[in-house]
BAFI-3210 file (N, C-alpha, C; in Angstrom, 3 decimals, decimal comma, padded with zeros to 6 digits):
// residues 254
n [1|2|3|4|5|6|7|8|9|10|11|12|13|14|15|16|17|18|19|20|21|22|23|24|25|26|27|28|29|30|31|32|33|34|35|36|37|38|39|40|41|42|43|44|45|46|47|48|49|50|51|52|53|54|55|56|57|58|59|60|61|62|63|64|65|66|67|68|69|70|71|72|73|74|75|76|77|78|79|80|81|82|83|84|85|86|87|88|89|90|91|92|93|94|95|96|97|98|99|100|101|102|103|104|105|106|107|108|109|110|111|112|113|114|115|116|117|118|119|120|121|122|123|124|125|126|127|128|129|130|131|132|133|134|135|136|137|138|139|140|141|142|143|144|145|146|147|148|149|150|151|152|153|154|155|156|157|158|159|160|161|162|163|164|165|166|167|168|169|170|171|172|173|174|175|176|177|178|179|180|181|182|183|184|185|186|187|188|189|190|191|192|193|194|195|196|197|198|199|200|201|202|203|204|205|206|207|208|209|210|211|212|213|214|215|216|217|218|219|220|221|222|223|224|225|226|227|228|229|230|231|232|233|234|235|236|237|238|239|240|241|242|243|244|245|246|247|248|249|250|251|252|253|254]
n.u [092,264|095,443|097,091|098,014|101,520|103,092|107,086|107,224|104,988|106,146|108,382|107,516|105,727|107,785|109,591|112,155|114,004|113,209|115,302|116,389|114,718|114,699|117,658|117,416|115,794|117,974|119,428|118,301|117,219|114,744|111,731|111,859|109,815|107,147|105,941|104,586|102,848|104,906|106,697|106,887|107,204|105,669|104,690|104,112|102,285|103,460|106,347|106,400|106,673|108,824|110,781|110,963|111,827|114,430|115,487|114,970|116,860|119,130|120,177|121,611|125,208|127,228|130,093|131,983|133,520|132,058|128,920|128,028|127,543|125,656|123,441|122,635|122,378|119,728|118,094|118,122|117,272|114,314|113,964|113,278|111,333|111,820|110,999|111,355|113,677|115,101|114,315|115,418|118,384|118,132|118,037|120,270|121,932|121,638|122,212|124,835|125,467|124,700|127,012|128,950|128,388|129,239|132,114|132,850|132,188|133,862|135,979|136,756|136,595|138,821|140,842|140,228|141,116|144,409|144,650|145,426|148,437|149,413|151,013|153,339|156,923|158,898|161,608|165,026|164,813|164,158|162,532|163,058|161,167|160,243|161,070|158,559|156,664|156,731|156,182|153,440|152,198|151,332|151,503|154,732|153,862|151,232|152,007|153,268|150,869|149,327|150,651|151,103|148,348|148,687|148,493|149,737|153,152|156,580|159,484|162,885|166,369|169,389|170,311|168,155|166,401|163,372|162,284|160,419|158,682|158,192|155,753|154,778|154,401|151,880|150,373|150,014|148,996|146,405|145,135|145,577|143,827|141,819|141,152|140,935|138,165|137,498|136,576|137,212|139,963|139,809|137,988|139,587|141,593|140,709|139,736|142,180|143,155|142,022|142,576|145,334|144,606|143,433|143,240|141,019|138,871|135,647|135,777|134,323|132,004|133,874|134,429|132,655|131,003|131,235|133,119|132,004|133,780|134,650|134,576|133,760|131,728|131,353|129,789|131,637|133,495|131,521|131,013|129,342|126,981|126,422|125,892|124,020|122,012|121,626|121,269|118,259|116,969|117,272|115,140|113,025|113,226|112,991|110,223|108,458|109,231|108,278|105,350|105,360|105,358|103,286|101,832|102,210|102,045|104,089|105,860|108,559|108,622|107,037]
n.v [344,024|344,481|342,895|344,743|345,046|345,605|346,002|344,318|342,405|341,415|339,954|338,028|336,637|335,311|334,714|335,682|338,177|341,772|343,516|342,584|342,444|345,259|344,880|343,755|345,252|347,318|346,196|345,658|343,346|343,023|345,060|348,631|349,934|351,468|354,501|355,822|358,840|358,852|357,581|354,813|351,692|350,100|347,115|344,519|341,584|340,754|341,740|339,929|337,424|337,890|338,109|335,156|334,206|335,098|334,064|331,106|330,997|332,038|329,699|327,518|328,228|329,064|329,847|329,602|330,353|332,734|331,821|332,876|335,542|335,776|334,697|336,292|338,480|337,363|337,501|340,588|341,424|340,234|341,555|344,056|343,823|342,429|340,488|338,220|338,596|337,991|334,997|333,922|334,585|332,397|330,063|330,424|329,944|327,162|326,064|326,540|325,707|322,614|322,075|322,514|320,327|318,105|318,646|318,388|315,140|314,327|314,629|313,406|310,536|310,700|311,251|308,238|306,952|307,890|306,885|304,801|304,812|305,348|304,548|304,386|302,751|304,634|305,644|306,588|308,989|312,512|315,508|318,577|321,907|323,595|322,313|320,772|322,041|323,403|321,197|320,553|322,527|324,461|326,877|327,612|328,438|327,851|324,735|325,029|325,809|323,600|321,807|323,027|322,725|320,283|318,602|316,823|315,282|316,341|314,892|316,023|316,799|316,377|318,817|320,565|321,010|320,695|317,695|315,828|312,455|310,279|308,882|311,450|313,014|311,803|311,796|314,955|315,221|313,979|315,449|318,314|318,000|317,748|319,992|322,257|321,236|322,810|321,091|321,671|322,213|321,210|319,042|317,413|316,840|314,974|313,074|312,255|311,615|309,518|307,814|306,486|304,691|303,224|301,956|300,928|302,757|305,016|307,672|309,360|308,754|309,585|311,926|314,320|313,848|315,411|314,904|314,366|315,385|318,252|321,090|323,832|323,916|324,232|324,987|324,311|321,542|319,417|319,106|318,005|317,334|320,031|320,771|319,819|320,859|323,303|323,239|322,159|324,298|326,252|325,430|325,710|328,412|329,060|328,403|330,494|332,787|332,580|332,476|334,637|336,598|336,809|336,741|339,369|341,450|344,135|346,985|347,290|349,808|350,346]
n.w [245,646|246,548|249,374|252,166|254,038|256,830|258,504|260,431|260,131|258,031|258,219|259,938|258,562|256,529|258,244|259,367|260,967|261,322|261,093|259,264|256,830|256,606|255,608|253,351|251,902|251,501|250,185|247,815|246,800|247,184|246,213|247,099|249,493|249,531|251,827|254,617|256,074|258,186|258,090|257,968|256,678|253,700|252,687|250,075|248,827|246,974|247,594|249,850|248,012|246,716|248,759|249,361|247,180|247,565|249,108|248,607|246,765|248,282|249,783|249,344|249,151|246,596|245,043|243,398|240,002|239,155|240,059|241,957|242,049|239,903|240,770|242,390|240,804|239,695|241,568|241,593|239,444|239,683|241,677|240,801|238,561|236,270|234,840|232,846|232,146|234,145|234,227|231,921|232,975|235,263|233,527|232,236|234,645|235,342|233,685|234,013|236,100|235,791|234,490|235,759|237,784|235,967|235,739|237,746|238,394|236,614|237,466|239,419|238,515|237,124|238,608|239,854|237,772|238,408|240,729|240,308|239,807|241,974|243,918|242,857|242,332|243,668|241,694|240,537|240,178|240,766|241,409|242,082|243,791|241,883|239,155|239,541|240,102|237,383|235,511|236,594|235,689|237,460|240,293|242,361|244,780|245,037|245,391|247,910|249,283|249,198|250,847|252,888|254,079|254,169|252,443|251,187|251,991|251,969|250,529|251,899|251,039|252,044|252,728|253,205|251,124|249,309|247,573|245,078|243,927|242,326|242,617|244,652|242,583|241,395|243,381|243,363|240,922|241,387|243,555|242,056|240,149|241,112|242,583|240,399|239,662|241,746|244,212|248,012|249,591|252,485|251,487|249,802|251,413|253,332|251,497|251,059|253,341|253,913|251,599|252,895|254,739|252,856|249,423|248,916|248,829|248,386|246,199|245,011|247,425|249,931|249,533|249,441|251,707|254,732|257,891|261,280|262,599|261,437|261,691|260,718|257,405|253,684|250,973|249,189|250,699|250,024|247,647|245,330|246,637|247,164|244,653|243,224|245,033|244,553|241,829|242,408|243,715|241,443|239,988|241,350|241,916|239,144|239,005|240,552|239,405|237,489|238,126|239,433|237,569|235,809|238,094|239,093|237,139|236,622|236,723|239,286|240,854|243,360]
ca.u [093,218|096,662|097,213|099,186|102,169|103,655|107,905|106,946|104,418|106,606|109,130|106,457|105,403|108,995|110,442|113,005|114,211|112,713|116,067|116,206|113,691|115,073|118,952|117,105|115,156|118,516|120,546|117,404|116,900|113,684|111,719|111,436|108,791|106,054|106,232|103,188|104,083|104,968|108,124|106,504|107,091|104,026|104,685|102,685|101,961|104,803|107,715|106,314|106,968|110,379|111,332|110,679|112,563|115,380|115,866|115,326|118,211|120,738|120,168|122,950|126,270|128,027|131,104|132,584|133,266|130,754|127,693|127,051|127,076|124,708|122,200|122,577|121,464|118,775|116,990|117,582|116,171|112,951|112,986|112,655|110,231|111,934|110,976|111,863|115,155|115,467|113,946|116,574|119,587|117,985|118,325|122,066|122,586|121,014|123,198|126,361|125,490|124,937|128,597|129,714|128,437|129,859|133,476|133,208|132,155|134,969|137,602|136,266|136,796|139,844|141,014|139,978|142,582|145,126|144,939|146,594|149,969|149,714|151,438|154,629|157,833|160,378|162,784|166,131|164,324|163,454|161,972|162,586|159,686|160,226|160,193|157,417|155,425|156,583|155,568|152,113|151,526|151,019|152,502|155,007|153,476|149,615|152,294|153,209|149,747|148,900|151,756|150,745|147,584|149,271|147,856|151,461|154,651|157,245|160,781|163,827|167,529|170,220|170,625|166,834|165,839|162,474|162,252|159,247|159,066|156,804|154,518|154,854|153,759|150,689|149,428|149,754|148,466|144,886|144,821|145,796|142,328|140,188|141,028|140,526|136,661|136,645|136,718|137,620|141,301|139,544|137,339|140,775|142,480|139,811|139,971|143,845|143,706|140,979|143,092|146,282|143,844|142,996|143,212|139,273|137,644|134,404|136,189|133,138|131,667|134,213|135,019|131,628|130,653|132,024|132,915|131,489|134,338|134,845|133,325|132,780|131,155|131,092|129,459|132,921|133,330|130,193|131,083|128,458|125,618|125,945|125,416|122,642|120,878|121,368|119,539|116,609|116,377|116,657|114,474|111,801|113,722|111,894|108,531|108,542|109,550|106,900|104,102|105,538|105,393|102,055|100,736|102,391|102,366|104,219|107,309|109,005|108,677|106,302]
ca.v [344,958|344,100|343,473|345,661|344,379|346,650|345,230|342,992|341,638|341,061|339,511|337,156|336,155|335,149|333,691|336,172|339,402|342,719|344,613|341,763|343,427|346,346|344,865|343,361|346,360|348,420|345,521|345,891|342,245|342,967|346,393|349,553|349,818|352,805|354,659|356,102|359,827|359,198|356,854|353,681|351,011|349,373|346,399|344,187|340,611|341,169|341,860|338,544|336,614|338,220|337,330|333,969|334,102|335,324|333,159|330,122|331,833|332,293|328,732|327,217|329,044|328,237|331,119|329,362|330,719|333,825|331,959|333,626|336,825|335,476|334,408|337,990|339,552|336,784|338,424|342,139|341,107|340,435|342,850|345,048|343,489|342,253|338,753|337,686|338,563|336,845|333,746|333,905|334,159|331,549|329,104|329,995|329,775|326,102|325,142|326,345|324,296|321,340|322,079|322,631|319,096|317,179|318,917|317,639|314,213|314,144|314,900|312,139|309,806|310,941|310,662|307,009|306,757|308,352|306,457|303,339|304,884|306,613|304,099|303,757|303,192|305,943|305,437|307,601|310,126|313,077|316,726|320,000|321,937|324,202|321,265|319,492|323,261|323,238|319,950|320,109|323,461|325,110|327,619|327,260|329,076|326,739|323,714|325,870|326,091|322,061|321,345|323,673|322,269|319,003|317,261|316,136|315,285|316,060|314,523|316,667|316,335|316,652|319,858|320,641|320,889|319,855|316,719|315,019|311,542|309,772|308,741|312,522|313,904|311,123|312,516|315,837|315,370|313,800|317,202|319,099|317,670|317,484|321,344|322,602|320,771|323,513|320,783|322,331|321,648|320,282|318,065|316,416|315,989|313,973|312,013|312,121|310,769|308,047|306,478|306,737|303,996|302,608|302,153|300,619|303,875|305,055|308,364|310,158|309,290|310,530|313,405|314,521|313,543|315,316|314,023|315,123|316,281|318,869|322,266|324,858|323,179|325,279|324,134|322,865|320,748|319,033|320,154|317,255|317,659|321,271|321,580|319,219|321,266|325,078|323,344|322,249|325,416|327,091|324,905|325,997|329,763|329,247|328,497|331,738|333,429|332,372|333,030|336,469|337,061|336,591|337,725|341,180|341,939|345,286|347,176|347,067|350,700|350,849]
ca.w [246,239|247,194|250,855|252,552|255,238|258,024|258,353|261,537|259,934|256,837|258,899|260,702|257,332|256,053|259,369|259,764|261,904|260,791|260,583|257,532|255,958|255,873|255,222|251,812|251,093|250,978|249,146|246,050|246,883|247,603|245,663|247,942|250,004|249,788|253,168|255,100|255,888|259,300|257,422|258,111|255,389|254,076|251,372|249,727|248,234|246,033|248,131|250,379|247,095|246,430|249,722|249,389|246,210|247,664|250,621|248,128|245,361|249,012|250,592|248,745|248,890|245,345|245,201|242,043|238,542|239,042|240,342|243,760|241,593|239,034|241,429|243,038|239,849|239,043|242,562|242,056|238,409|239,756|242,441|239,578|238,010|235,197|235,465|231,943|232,297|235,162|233,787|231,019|233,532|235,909|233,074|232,314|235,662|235,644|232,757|234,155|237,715|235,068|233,444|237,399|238,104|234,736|235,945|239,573|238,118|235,670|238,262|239,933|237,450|236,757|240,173|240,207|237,199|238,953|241,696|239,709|239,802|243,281|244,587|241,873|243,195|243,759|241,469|241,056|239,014|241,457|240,889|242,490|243,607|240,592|238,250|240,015|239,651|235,814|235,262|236,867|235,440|238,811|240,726|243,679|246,115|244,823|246,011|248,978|249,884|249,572|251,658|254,266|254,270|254,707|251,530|250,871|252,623|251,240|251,322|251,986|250,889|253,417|252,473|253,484|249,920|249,158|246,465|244,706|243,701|240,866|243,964|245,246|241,484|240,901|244,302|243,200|239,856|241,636|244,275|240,634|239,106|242,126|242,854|238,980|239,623|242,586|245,033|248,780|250,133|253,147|251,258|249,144|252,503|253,903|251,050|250,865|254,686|253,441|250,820|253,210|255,256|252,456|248,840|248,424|249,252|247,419|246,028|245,454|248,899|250,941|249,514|249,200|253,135|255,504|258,879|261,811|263,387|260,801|262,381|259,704|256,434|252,792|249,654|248,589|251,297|249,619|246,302|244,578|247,360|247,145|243,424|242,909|245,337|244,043|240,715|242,763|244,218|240,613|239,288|242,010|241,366|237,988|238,772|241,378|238,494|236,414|238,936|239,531|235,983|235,957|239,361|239,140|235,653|236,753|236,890|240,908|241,244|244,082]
c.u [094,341|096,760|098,258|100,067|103,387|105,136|107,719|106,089|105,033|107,538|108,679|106,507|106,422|109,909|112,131|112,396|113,683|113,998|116,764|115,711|114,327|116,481|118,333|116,718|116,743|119,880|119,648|117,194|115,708|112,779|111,478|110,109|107,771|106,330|104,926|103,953|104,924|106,207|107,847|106,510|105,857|104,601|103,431|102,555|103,382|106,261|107,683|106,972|108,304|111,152|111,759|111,730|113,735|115,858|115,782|116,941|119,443|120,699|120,984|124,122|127,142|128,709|131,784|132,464|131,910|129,449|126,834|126,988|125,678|123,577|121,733|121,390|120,212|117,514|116,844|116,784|115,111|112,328|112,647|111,908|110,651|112,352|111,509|113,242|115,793|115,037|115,056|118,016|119,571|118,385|119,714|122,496|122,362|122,227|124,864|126,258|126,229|126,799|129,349|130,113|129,044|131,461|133,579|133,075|133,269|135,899|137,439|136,876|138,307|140,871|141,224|140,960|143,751|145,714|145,863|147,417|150,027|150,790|153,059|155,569|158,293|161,534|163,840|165,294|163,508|163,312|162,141|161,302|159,727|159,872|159,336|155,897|155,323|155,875|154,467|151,698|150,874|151,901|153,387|154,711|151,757|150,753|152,541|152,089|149,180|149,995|151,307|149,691|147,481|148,111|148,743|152,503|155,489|158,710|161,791|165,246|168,484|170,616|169,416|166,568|164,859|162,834|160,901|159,596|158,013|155,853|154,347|153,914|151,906|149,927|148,959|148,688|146,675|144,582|144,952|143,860|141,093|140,163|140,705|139,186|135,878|136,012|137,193|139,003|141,065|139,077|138,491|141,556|141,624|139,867|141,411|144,326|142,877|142,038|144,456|146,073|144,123|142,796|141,689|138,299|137,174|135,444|135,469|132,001|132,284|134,747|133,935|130,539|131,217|132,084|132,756|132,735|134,857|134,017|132,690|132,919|130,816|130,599|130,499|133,393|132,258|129,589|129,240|126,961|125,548|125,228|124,494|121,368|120,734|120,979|118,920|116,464|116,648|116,176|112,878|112,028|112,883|110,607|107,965|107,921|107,816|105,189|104,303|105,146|103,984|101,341|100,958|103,271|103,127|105,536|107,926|109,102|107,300|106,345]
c.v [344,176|344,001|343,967|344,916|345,322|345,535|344,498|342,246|340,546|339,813|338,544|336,230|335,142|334,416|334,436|337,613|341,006|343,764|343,761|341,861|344,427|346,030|344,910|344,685|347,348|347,916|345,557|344,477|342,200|344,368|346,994|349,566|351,380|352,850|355,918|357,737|360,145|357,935|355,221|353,019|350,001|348,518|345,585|342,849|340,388|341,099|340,681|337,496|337,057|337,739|336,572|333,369|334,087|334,591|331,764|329,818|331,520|330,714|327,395|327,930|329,437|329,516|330,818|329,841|332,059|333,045|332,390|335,002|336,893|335,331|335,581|338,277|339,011|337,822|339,846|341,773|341,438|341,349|344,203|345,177|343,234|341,189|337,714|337,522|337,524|335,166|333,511|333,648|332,809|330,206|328,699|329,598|328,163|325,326|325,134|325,362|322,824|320,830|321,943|321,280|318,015|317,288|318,212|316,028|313,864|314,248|313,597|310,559|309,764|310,764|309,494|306,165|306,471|307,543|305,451|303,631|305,590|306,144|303,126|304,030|304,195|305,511|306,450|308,815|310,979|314,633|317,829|320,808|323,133|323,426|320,743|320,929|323,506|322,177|320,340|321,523|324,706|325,856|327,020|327,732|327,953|325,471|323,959|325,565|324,261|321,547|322,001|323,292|320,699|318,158|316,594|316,085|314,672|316,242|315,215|316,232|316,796|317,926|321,111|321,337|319,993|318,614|316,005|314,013|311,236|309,734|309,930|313,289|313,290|311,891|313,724|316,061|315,161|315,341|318,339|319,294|317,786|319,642|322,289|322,362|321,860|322,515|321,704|321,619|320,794|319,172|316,747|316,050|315,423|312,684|311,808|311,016|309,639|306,821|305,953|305,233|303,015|302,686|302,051|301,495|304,497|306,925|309,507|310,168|310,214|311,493|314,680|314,253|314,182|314,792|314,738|315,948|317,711|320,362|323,176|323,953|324,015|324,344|323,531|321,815|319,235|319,226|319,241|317,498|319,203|322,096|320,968|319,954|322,700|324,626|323,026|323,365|326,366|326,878|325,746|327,763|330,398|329,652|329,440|332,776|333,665|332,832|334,275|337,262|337,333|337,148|339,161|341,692|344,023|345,714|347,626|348,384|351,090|351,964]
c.w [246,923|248,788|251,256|254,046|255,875|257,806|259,590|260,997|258,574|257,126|259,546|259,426|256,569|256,921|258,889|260,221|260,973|260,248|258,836|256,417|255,682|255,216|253,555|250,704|250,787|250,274|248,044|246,374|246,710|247,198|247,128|248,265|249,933|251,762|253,153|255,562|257,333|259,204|257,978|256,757|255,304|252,527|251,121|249,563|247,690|246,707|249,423|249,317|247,092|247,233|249,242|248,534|246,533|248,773|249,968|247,202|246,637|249,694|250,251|248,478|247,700|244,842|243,441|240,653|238,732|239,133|241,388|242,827|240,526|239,543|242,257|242,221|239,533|240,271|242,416|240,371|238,694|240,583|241,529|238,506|236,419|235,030|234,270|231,477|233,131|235,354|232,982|231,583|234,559|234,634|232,436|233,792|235,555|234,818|233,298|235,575|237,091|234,712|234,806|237,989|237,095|235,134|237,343|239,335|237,308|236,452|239,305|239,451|237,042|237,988|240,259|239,398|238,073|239,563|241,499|240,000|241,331|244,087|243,875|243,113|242,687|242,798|241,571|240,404|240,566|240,693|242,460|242,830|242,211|239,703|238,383|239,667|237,499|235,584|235,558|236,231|236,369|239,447|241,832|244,666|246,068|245,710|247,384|250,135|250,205|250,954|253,010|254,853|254,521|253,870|251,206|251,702|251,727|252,076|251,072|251,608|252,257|253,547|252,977|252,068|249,685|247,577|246,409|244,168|243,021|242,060|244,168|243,656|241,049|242,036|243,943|242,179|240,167|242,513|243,071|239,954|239,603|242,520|241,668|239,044|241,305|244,385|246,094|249,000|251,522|252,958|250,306|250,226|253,571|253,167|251,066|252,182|254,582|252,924|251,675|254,012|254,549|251,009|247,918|248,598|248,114|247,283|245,941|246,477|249,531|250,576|249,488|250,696|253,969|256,938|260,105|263,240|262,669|261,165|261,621|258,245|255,349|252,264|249,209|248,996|251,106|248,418|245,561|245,270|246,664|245,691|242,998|243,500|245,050|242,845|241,017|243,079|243,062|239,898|240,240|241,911|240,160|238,245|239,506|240,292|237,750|236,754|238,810|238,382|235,928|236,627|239,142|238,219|236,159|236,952|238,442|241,324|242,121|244,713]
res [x|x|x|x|x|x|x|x|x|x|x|x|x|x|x|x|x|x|x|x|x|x|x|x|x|x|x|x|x|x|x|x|x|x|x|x|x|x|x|x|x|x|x|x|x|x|x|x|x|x|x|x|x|x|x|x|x|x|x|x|x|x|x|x|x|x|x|x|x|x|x|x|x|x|x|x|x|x|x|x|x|x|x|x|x|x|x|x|x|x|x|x|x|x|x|x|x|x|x|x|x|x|x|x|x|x|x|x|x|x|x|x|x|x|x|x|x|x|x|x|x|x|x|x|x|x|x|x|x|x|x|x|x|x|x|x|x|x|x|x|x|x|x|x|x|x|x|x|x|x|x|x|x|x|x|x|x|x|x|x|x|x|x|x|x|x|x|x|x|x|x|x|x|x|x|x|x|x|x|x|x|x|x|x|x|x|x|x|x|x|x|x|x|x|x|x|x|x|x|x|x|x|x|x|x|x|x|x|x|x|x|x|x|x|x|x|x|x|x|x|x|x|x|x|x|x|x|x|x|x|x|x|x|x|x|x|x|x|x|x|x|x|x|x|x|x|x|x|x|x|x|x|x|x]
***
């Protein structure tokens, strides 16, 4: 016989707040609970495991390309007991992480290119920020936004007309490649103020570290940590799965 768990005790069990319990139960995270007739919720074995599931699935943030939605559906999946499904999307999800991490490594790399010319001279040849947005393929309000964020300074004519310079476009072109890989804008102007130091810096350390004066911290900030560890945790997502499958051969309509 299944044991039965009152929501304090569920909440004990799980190492969180009871109105958590119920937030989950009325996001489907977690199946509905049978209720006693005096509206007391009574779960079971089952919706302990789901938990569990679902607090491993949210403990990496990863917003990019549709995978915070993917990992949504992989949990109401199973809260509905349709664990094969959700085995099936857990392993696209795994592959696109993989494809997540090959693009963040490649911009990397590419970056480390880059860097050769970062430091061309200026010759007479300058660019508009229109041409410098044609050229890179980017909008002017995306250069707008680096600038504001003070990944670039840029030099003015006497006229206060912005101008870019070969040096001014190689920079861009590495913030171009590192932001396409989903990098954060904080985590390229950490490195941006690294190499500014210093041209010998580990490119995928520090951009991938942040520093501790830095107060709020996303997965992009940490783009490489953060995605190595949402596939351990849907590698262990799996084997949940797989138990569940198993333990409660049943469909989530308690």
């Amino acid at each position: 016989m299944d044991n039965i768990y009152k929501t304090a005790e569920v909440a004990k069990k799980v190492g969180v707040h009871s109105n958590t319990v119920r937030l989950y139960e009325k996001l489907k995270l977690i199946p509905e609970a049978s209720r006693l007739p005096n509206g007391y919720r009574l779960f079971t074995d089952y919706h302990i495991e789901q938990f569990n599931l679902a607090r491993t699935a949210f403990k990496v943030e990863i917003l990019q390309n549709g995978l915070r939605k993917k990992i949504i559906n992989i949990v109401k999946l199973s809260a509905r007991g349709e664990f094969l499904e959700a085995i099936s999307c857990t392993n696209d999800y795994i592959n696109q992480i993989k494809q997540e991490q090959k693009n963040a490594e490649e911009a990397i790399e590419l970056s480390r290119k880059l860097l050769l010319g970062i430091d061309a001279k200026d010759n007479d040849i300058i660019f508009s920020r229109k041409q410098t947005a044609d050229y890179l393929q980017v909008t002017m309000d995306t250069l707008r936004n680096w600038e504001m964020n003070c990944l670039l300074t840029v030099k003015r004519k006497q006229n206060g007309y912005r101008v870019y310079t070969e040096s001014d476009i190689n920079r861009l072109k590495i913030i171009r490649t590192l932001r396409c890989a989903n990098y954060s804008l904080s985590a390229i102007l950490r490195m941006m103020n690294a190499l500014s130091e210093s041209r010998d810096i580990d490119i995928r350390e520090v951009i991938n570290k942040p520093q501790k004066n830095e107060n709020i911290i996303t997965a992009c900030d940490k783009l490489l940590t953060s995605l190595s560890d949402a596939e351990k945790n849907a590698h262990s997502i799996l084997k949940q799965l797989e138990y569940m499958k198993n333990e409660f051969n049943i469909n989530s309509t308690l």
